[in-house]
N, C-alpha and C positions, 0 to 999 in steps of 0.2 A: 680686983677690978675685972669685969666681964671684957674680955678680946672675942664675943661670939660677932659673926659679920652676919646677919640674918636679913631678909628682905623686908622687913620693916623699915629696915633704917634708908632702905634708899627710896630714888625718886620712882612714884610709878613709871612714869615715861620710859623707865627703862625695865621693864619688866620683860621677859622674853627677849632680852639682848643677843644679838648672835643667832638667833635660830631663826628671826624673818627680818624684812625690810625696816627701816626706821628713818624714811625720807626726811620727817622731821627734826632727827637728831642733828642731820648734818649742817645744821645753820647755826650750831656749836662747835659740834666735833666732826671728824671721819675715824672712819674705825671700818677696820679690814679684818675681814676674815676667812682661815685660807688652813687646806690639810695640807700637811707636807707627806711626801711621799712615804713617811715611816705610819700615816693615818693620825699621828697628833694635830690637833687643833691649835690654830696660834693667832691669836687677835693683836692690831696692831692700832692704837689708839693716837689722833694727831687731834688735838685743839689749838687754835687759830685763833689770834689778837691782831686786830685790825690797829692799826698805828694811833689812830685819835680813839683809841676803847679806853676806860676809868678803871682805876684800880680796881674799882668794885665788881666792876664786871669780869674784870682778869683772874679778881678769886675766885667768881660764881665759878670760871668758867675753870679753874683747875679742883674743885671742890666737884663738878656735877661728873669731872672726869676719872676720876678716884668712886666716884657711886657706880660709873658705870663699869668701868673697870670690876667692881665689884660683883658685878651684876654677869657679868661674864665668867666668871670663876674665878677672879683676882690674878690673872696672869698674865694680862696683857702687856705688852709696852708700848708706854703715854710718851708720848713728843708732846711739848709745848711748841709749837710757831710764831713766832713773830713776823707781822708781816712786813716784806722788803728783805726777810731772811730765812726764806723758809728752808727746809731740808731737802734734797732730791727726792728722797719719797715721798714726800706731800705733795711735790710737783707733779709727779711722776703717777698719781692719781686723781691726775686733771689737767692730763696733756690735752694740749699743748702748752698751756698757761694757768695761772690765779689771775683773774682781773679782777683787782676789788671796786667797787662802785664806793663812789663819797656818799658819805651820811650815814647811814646803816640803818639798821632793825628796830622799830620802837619796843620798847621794855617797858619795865619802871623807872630806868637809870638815863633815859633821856626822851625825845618827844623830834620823829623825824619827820622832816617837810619834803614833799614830794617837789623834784626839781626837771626843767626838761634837758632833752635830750640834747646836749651840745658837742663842738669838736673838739677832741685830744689828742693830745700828744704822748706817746706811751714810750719808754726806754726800755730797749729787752734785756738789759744787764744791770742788775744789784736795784734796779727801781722798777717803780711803773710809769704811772701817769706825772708828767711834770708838766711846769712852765708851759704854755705853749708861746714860746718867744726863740729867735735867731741865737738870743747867749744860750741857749739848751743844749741845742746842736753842738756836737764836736767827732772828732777823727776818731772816737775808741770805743763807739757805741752805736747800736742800729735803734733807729729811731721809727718809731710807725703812727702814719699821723690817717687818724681815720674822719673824715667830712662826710657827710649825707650823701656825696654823690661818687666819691673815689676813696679808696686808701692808697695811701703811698709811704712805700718803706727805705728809709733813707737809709745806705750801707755806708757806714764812716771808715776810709781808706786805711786803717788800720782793723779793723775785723778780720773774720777770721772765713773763710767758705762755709766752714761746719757752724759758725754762728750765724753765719747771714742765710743756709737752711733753716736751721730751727724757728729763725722768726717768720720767716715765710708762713710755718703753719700757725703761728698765734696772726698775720694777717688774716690767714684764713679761715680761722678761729672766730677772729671780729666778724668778717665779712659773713659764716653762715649764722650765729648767733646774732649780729646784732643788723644786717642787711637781706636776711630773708636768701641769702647766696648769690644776690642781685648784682652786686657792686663788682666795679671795676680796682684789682688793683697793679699797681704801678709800678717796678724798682727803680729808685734813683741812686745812682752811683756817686758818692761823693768827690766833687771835682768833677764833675760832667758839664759843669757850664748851663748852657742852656743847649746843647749838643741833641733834645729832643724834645716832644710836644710836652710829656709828663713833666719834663723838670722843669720846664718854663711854669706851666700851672705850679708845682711843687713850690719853686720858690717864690713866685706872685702873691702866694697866701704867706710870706714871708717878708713883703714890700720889695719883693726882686733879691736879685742872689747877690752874694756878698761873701768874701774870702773867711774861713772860720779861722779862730786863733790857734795856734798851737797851745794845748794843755801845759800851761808851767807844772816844776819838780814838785811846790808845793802844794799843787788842786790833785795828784794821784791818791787816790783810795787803796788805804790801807788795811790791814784788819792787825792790828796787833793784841799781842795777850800777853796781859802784864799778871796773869796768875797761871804759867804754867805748872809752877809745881804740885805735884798731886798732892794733896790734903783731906785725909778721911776723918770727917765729921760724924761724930752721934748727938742725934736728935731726943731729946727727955723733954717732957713738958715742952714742948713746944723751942725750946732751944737747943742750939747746934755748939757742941764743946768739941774740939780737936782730941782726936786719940793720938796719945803718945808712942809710937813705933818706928822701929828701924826701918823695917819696911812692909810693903802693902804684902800680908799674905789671906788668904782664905778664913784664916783661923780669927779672925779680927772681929768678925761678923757673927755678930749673935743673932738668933732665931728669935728672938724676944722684943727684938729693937728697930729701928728705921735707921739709913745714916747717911750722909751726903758725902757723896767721894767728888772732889772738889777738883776737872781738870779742865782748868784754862777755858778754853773756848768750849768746853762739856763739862755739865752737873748732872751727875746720877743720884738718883733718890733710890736707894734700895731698902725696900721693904721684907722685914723676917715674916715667914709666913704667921710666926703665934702674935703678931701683933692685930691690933683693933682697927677698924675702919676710922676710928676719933683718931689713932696717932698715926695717919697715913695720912689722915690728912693735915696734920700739925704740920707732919712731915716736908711735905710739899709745901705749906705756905712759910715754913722756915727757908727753902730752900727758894722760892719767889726772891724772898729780900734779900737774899745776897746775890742776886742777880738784878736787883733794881739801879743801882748806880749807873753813872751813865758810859762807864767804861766797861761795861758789863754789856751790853746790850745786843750784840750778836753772839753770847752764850745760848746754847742748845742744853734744855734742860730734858732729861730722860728718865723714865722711871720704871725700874723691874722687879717684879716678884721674883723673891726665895724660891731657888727651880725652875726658874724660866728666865734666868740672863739672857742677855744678848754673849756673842764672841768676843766684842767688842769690850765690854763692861769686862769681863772678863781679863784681856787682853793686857788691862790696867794694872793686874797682879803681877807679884813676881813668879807665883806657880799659876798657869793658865788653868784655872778647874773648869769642868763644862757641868751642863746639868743633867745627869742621869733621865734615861726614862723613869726608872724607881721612884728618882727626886719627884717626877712630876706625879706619878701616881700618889704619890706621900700626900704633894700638895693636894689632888682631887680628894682622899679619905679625907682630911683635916677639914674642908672647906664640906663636902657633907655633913660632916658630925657637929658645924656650927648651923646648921640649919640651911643649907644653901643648896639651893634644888639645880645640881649639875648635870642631870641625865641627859645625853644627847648634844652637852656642848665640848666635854671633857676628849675623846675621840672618836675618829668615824674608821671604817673596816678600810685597811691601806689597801690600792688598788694593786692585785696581783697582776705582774706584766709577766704575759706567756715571751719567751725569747723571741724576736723580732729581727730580722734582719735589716730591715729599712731599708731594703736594696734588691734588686731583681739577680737572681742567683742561679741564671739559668745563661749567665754570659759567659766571654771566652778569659781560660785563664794562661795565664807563660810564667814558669818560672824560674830562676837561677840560682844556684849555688855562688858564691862569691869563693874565688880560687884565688888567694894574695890579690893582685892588682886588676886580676879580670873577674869573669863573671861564667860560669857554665850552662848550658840552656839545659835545662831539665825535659825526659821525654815525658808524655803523657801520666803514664802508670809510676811516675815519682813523685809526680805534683807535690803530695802532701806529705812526703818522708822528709822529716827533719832531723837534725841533729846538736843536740846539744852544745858541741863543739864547733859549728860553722855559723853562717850569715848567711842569709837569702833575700833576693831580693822577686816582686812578682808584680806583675803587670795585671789587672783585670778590667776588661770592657765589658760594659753592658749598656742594655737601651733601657734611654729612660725619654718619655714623649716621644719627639721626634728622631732624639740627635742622639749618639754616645755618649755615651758616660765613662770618664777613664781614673781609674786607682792605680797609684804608684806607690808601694809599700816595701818595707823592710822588716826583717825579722830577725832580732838577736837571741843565740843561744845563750843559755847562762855562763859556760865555758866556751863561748869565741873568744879570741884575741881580740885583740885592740886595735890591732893595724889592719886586719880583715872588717873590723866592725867600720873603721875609719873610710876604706877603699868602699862597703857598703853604702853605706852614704853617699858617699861620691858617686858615685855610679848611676845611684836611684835620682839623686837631683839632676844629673845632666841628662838621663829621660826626660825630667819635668821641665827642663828649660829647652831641649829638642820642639815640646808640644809646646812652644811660647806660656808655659807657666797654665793651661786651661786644664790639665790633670790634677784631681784630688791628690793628699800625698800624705801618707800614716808609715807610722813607726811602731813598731811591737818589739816587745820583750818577753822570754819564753815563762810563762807562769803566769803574767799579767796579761794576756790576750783578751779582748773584748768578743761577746757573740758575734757580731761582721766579720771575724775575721775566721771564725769557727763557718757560719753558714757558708762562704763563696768557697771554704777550701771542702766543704760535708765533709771530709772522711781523714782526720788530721792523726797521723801515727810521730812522735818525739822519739825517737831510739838515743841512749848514752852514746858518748864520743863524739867521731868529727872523722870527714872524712877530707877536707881540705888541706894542703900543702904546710898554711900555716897555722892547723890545731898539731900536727903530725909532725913540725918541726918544736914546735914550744915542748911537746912531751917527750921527744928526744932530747930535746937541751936541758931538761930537767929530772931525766931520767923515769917519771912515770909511768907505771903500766898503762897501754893502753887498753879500755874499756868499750873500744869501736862494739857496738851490734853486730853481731853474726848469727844466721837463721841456725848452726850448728852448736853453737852455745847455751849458757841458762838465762832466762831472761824470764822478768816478770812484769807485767803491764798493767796499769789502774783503765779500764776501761770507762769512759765519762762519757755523758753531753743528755742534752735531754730530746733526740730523736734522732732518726738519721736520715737528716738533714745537717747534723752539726755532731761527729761523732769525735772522742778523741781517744789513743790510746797511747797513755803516758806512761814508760819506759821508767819502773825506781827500782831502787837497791834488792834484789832479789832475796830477804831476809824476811821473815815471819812479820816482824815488826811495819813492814810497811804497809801491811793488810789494813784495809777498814773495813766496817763492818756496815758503809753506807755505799758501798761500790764495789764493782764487781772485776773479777781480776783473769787474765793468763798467765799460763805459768808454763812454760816450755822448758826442756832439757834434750836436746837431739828431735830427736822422734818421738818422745813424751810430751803428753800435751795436758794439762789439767784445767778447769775452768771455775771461778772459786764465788762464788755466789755468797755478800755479805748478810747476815740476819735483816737488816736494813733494807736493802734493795729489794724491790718490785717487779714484774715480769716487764716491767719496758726496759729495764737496764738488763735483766738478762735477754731478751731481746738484741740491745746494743752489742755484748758479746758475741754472739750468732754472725752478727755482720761484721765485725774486727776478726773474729778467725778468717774468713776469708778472704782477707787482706796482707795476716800476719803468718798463720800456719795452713793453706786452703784445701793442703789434699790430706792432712792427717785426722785419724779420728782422735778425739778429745776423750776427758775423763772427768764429768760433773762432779765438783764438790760445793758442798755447804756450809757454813759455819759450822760447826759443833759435832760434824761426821766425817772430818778427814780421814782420809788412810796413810797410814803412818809413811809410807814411801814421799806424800807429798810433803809432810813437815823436814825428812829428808833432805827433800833439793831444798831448802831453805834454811839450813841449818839448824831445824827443830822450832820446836814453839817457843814463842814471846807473846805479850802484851802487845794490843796493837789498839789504834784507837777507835770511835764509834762514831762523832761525828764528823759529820758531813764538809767538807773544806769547802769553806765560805770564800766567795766573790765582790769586789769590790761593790757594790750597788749603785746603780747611778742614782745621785742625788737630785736634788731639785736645781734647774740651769739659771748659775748669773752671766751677765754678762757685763765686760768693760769694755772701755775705750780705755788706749793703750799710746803712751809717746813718751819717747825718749829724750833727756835733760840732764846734758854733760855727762853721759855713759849708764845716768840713772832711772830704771824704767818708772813710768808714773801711772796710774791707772784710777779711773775713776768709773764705780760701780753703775751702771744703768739700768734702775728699777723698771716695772713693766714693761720691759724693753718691746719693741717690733721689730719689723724689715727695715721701715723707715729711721731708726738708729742707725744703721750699719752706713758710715758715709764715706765716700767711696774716695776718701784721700786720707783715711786711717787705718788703722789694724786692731781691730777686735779679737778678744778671746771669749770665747764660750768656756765657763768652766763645770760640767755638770758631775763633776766629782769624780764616778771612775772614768771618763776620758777628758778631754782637753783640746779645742779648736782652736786654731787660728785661723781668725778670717784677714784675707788681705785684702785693700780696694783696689779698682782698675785704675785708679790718680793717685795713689800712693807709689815715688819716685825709685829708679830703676835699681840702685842701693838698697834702698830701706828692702826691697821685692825680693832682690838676691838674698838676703842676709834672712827675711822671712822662710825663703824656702829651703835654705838649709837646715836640712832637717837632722842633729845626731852629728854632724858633720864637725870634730874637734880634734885638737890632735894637743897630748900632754906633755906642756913643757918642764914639769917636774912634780911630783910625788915626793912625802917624806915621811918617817914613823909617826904613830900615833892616828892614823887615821884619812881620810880622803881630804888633802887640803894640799892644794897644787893652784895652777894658774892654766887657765883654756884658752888656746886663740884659737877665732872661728873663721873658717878657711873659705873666702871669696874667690865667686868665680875668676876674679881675672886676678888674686894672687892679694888682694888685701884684704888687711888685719882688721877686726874690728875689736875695740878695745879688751883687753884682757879684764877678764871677772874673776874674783876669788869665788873658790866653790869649798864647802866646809860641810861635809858628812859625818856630821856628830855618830849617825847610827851605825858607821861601817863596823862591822865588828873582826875586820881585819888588823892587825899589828903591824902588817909592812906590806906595802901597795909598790905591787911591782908594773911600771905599765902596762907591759907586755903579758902579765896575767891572765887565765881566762876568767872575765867578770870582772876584769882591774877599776879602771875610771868610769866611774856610771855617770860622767858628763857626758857620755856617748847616750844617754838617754833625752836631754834638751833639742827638741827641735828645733830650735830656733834660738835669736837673741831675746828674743820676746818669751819665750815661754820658760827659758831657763829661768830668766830674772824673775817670772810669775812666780813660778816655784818654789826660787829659793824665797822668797819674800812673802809669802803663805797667805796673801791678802786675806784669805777665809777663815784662818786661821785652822784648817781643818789637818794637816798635818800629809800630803798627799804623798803619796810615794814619786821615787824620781823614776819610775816605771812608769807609771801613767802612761795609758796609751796617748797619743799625741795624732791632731790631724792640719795640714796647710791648705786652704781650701780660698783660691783663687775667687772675687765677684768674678758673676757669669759663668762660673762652673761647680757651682754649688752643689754637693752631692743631695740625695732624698736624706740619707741618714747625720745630713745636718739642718738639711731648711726643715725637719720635723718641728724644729725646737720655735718654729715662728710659723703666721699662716703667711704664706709665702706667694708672691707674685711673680713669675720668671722675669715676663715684660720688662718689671722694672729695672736690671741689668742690661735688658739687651738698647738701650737709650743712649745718646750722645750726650758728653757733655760732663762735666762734675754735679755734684750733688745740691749746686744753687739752682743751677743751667736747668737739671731736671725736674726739679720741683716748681721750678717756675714755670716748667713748660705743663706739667700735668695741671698745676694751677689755672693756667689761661685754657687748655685745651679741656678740661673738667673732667679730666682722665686719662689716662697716660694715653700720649698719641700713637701714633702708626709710625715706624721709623723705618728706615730703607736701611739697617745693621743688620749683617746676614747673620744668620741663627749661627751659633759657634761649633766650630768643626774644628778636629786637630788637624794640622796639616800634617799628611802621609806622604812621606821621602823615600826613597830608597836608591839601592845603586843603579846606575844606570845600563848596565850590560848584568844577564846573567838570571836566571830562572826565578821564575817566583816564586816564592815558597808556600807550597803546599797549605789552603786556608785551614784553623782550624775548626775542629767542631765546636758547637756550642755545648751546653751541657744539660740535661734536664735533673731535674728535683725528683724521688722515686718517695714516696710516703708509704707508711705501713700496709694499710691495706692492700696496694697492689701492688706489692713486692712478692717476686716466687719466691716461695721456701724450699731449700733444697736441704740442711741439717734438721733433721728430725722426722723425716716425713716418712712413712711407714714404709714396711718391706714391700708391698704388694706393688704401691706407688713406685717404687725403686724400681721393681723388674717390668715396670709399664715402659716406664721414662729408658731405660736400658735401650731399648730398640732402639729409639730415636735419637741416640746420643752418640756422638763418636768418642771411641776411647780415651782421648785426650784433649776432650774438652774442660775446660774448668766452671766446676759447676759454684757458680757467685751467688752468694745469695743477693748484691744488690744490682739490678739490672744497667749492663754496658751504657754510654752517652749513646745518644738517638740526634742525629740530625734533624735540627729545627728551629724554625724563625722564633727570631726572640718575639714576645709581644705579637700573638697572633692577631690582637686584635686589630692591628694597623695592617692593612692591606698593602702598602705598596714599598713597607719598610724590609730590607732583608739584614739576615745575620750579618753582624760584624764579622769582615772578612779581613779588611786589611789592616789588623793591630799588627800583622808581621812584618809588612812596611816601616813601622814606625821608626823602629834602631837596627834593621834588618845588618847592616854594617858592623852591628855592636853583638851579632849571636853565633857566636863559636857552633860548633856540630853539636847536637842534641845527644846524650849518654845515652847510651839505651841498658 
């Protein structure tokens, strides 16, 4: 039997699917098509059954979606819709709403009568259009009744804020589609009485108002499933037999075949790639009728090609497989060699993103050492010296528009303590809560660091050990050598970053083996200085080196070497040659951004994904997480209660109440500002690959990596199923203090935070005003405190950005150049190759704004004398 899928067999109308417009298609189907940031193509196919559609039409219409499908390169994933149940993605590409009109489309399969335009009554939860009668009405539903001359949207005393936003914009939905934008609309408060002119009209078209009943036990809407258990179906001729297995694994599924994985409220149709266009679609109209019953009827049927699952579809296994990029290349050859002309739908060239800071990098930085219970202010020229065995915490301001912008961040070594990582924490949130919560607020882990945190520090050196109180007492209670850095010692550095503007140099095992041959390295021993250039690297990374000597060795001269021509003194300090590796150490990538809404139900986090999401999602009495894969946002609203705010802004803040062998699985209580508990969460670290977890360890309880209640629980419950690290950088980002390097991810309005009111209040008011109004809320400013007697401290400089080309060279520049320069130099100047900070207004372009002076105000109370 021929399985070739060839464009004969399908409809023309779908010829060139995916590569232009096809306005006509969509009075069948919608179908999305979208690169993801790896440049794979991924089509995402939704056909729509209108509640009074014929069977007949129900197959046309899963029959013509299986063609197109085809017609795309057979990978898409088909949703069927039913309407009154559609999926959030379908919705979610026709916000604000689906209004379906009565009657529908003339065909062959019925003959429709044009009808005029009259008043309805539309239900914004689980329905549309009903009744328009008094028993409609009830307390658990927002009802919006639109007449030729008003709409008015009735909010039933049980809704929710965030539900009586969302239908505001399907009012306003109605009003610019079906009123030209003319109309007036209304809200009427359930239980208002006749308290105003609106509701008196409101109810008048109701024969005057009248008290609504209480919904009895028995009228609540349930969704039950009475087929949860999974049951994988194979499809032969057209019927669907049970395979016999212990359990769902991978191995189940033949290449050859079609098969209905049977769960409860979801039926997947999975299709083997060597199967026929005829038995996909057998496929599908097998899998119709077991969704025809009438207890079936809010079943979501789903269908994916071999190599192109969902997570999801997956997730149903007991081993999670995903699909290879190879898988999908596999599928693009197989689907050419049946005749199927893929060029140009298959992928597009992924968009190379040059490193970004998303943040103006020319602001004031402060940072501290974490010393046990306090905090040391670091002078200038330590900024960026880290150490493995400590905690830091840093402050950074800059301008962004008018106003400040303020970062409050942390930084764990991989060898801090527990009780210093703990006191870290602590420290950084009670800055956040000093600025009434309007400071951004990130947590870093040392290896997992995101570019923002490389650009605002440019010049970022990690040396081994700890110089804190409590790295220096754990290593005497354990007897280990100490490995502190010392400029007198051996030490070997990986030179990274890709300019200098972000440069790093990481401090590893000074042993042959730790060379790569895609980066470039120092190697010091006293006064020996060598510079190691790998086969791999390019003259911008030797470049990079040039400026990390004069950071790390500044007045010695060096000794270039290159792969393959050592001098044997150098394999020397390294204890001779080894094997070492060539590529490149990969970085987390950021993925494509989802985002949830996020609430908490009896200690259990709940989350519900938000397709095409905007600004206007974000409602300002919830907590949102952005998850764009290597980092992690929390957004919190300005009406979300003073609890839920604390408990969000603790960021890393946990303290272990026990550990035990076999791996990280203890209990965390997460430590409130004013001393309470929020419920303890088991935390379970399958991957530690520790035997015995000491707390006190350096690197012990990586619950120190959860910034919050909200993001721990996101975590561990991998909604994405992407498998994240509990490093993830992590961000708390306050409405109305939204950093740049988070509203990228949306086209962003400021205005609309700086408004009174919750998120009904505001929408209602931009609605009547026909864009957001003018409001008398003063632009946000941190409030700057300090002590009250006693000098002020010295402002700091701002910092400028120094790019390659107008940076002096001072290693390498010719003799002649040297005894020019000589005159003008005094003997014990230090010749840098990157030029000192230069005082200067942030953002020259604003004229009457000046540099941020007073961040030293901020905790002026809280900064010990500065180390020099």
């Amino acid at each position: 039997m021929s399985r070739a899928v060839s464009m004969r067999d399908l409809d023309p109308a779908f010829q060139g699917a995916g590569q232009n417009a096809y306005p006509s298609l969509r009075k069948l189907v919608a179908f999305r098509t979208f690169a993801s940031k790896s440049g794979i193509l991924r089509h995402e196919i939704h056909y729509w059954l209108g509640k009074d559609t014929s069977k007949d039409e129900a197959g046309a219409a899963a029959i013509k979606t299986i063609e197109l499908d085809a017609a795309l390169g057979g990978r898409a994933v088909q949703y069927r819709e039913v309407q009154g149940n559609e999926t959030d993605k379908l919705i979610s590409l026709f916000k604000p709403c689906i209004l379906p009109q009565e009657g529908g489309g003339a065909s062959g399969f019925k003959h429709v009568e044009e009808s005029e335009y009259m008043t309805r009554l539309f239900a914004c939860r689980g329905k549309y259009a009903v009744p328009f009668a008094r028993s409609t009405l009830n307390h658990d539903n927002i009802f919006i009744l639109d007449t030729k001359s008003k709409i008015f949207q009735f909010n039933g005393s049980n809704t929710s804020i965030q539900e009586r936003t969302k239908a505001l914009g399907v009012a306003q939905y109605i009003k610019d589609k079906y009123h030209g934008g003319k109309c007036e609309i209304a809200s009427i408060e359930d239980g208002s009485l006749m308290a105003d002119a609106a509701s008196g009209e409101f109810w008048a078209l109701f024969g005057g108002f009248a008290p609504l009943p209480r919904k009895s036990a028995g009228d609540v809407d349930t969704v039950s499933d009475s087929h949860s258990t999974k049951k994988l179906l194979s499809v032969e001729k057209g019927k669907a037999e049970p395979v016999e297995a212990d359990s769902l694994t991978r191995e189940l599924l033949g290449t050859d075949k079609c098969y209905i994985l049977d769960c409860g409220l979801e039926l997947y149709v999975w299709m083997g790639r060597n199967t026929s266009l005829d038995e996909r679609k057998s496929a599908s109209t097998a899998a119709e009728e077991l969704i025809q019953g009438s207890d079936r009827l809010k079943s979501h049927l789903i269908r994916v090609m071999e190599g192109f699952e969902t997570v999801t579809f997956w997730s149903k296994f007991e081993c999670n497989a995903t699909a290879t990029e190879d898988g999908r290349g596999n599928v693009a050859a197989r689907l050419q060699r049946q005749g199927l002309n893929v060029e140009g739908i298959l992928k597009v060239t992924p968009h190379k993103e040059d490193p970004h800071a998303h943040i103006d990098c020319t602001g004031v930085l402060q940072v501290w050492r974490v010393n046990g219970q306090d905090k040391v202010l670091l002078s200038d020229e330590n900024h960026a010296k880290f150490y493995s065995g400590d905690c830091f915490i840093f402050h950074y301001s800059y301008s962004e528009e008018v106003h400040e912008e303020h970062l409050i961040g942390t930084w764990f070594g991989k060898k801090s303590v527990e009780k210093e990582r703990a006191s870290a924490a602590s420290l950084a949130r009670k800055m956040v809560e000093s600025m009434k919560f309007m400071a951004a607020q990130a947590c870093f882990h040392e290896g997992s660091e995101p570019v923002l945190f490389f650009f605002i520090f440019q010049s970022v050196i990690v040396f081994k050990g700890g110089l804190s109180d409590g790295y220096k007492s754990y290593i005497a209670e354990k007897g280990t050598p100490d490995d502190t850095y010392t400029e007198e010692g051996l030490a070997l550095f990986r030179v990274q970053g890709t300019g200098p503007e972000n440069m790093q140099s990481i401090q590893v095992e000074a042993v042959a083996s730790s060379l790569n041959s895609s980066y470039c390295y120092i190697l010091h021993s006293g006064s020996t200085v060598y510079t190691w250039a790998g086969s791999l690297t390019s003259p911008d990374d030797q470049e990079l080196v040039e400026r990390q000597l004069d950071l790390i060795k500044p007045e010695l001269q060096t000794r270039p070497q290159k792969e393959g021509s050592e001098v044997d003194q150098f394999w020397e300090l390294l204890g001779g040659k080894a094997e070492h590796p060539k590529k490149k150490i990969s970085s987390v990538p950021e993925g494509d951004p989802h985002l949830f809404s996020c609430t908490f139900s009896k200690g259990d986090l709940k989350v519900t994904e938000i397709y095409n999401f905007t600004q206007d999602d974000l409602m300002a009495e919830d907590i949102f997480i952005l998850d764009c894969h290597s980092s992690i946002f929390v957004w919190v609203g300005q009406e979300v209660d003073t609890k839920n705010k604390l408990q969000a802004s603790t960021i890393g803040e946990v303290r272990p109440i026990g550990c035990i062998e076999g791996g990280f699985q203890g209990y965390y209580a997460l430590i409130g500002q004013l001393g309470s508990h929020v419920p303890l969460h088991l935390s379970n670290h399958k991957n530690s690959k520790r035997k015995m977890v000491n707390p006190h360890a350096p690197g012990g309880c990586c619950a120190l990596t959860f910034p919050s209640v909200v993001a721990q629980k996101f975590l561990e419950h991998d909604f994405l199923l992407e498998k994240p690290s509990r490093e993830t950088p992590m961000y708390i980002v306050m409405e109305g203090s939204e950093p740049p390097f988070f509203t990228r991810f949306f086209t962003w309005n400021s205005a609309k935070s700086n408004m009174h009111g919750n998120s009904f209040q505001r929408k209602l008011a931009i609605i009547k005003h026909g864009g957001i109004p003018v409001t008398d809320k003063p632009k946000r400013r941190i409030p700057f405190g300090g002590r009250s007697s006693g000098t002020p401290e010295k402002p700091k400089r701002s910092r400028s950005v120094s790019s390659g080309s107008e940076r002096v060279r001072v290693r390498g520049r010719s003799p002649a150049f040297n005894a020019l320069a000589s005159t003008f130099e005094k003997p014990k100047d230090r010749n840098l190759s990157t030029p000192p900070p230069t005082v200067r207004k942030l953002y020259p372009k604003s004229g009457t704004h000046e540099p941020v002076t007073k961040i030293a105000d901020i905790a002026e109370s809280l900064m010990p004398r500065a180390v020099k």
